[in-house]
Every structure is written in C-alpha cells, then in structure tokens.
C-alpha positions in Angstrom: 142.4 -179.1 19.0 140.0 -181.0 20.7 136.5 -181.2 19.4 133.2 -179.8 21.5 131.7 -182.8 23.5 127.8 -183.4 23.5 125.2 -182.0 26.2 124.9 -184.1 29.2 122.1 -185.6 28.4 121.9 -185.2 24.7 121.2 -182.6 22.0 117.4 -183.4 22.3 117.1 -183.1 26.3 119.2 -179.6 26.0 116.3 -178.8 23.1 113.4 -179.5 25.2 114.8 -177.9 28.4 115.7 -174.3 26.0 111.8 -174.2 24.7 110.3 -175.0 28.0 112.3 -172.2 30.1 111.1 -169.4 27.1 109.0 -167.3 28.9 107.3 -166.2 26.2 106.2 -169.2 24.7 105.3 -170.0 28.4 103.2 -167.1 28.6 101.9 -166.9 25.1 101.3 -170.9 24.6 97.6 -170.8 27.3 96.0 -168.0 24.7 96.5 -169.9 21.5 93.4 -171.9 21.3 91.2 -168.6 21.6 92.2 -166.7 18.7 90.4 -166.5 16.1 91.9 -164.9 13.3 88.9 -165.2 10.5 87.0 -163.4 13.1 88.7 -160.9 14.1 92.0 -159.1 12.9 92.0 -156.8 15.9 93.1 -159.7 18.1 95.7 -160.4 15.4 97.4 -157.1 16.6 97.0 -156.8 20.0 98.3 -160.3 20.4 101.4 -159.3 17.8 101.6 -155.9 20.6 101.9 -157.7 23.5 103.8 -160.6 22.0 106.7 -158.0 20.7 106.2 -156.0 24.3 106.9 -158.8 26.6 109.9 -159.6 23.9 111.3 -155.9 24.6 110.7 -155.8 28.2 112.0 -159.7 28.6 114.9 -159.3 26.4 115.9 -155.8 27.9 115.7 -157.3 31.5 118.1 -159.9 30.6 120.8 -157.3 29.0 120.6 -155.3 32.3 121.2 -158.2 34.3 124.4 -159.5 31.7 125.8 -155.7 32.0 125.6 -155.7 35.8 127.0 -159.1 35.8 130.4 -157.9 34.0 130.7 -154.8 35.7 130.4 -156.4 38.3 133.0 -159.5 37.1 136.0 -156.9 35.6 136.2 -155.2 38.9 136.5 -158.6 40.6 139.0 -159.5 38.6 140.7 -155.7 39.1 140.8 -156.0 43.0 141.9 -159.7 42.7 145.0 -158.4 40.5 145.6 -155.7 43.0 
C-alpha cells in the first residue's frame, strides 16, 4: 500500500490557500479592529449572531450544492451503465 504523497506545493501553501478561501473569516476578518468588548457586550452578541448565521446559511449552501452534485453523479453513472 502505497503511502499518501504531499500537496503540490507543500503542507504550508495548501494551509494558507484553505484559510484565505474561508468566507467567513474573509467576511468577519475587516470588523475585528472595532469591537470593543469592555464597552459593550451587546456587540459581543450580535457579532456571535451574525457570525453563527452566515456559518448556517454558508454551510447549508454548500450541502445543497454536494447533494445536487451526486444526484446528479449516480444518475450519470446509471445512464452510462445503461
């Protein structure tokens, strides 16, 4: 059994490239320097909200897409078997 072969382009590349295309740390990353948590705890939870909003709404997007994708897959592979 052969063992699994490294990224093109290395473990730290593959790293960098998985945090930058998060699209909520993408989203979420500009706001950080205006909270002010000793201020306020208000902000607190409306930034925890939205954070675990986009998070359902992101998330949920994606499994739509990966169940029309193998729907869409099995009955490829059904009419190619035909």
């Amino acid at each position: 059994m052969a063992s699994p072969r490294a990224p093109r382009g290395g473990f730290l590349l593959q790293g960098v490239l998985v945090a930058l295309s998060n699209p909520r740390r993408c989203s979420f990353a500009p706001c950080s320097p205006f909270n002010r948590p000793a201020r306020d705890g208000l902000q607190i939870l409306i930034m925890g909200l939205t954070a675990m909003t986009f998070a359902a709404v992101s998330d949920s997007a994606v499994l739509l897409l990966q169940a029309v994708r193998a729907v869409r897959f099995r009955q490829s592979v059904r009419l190619s078997r035909a």
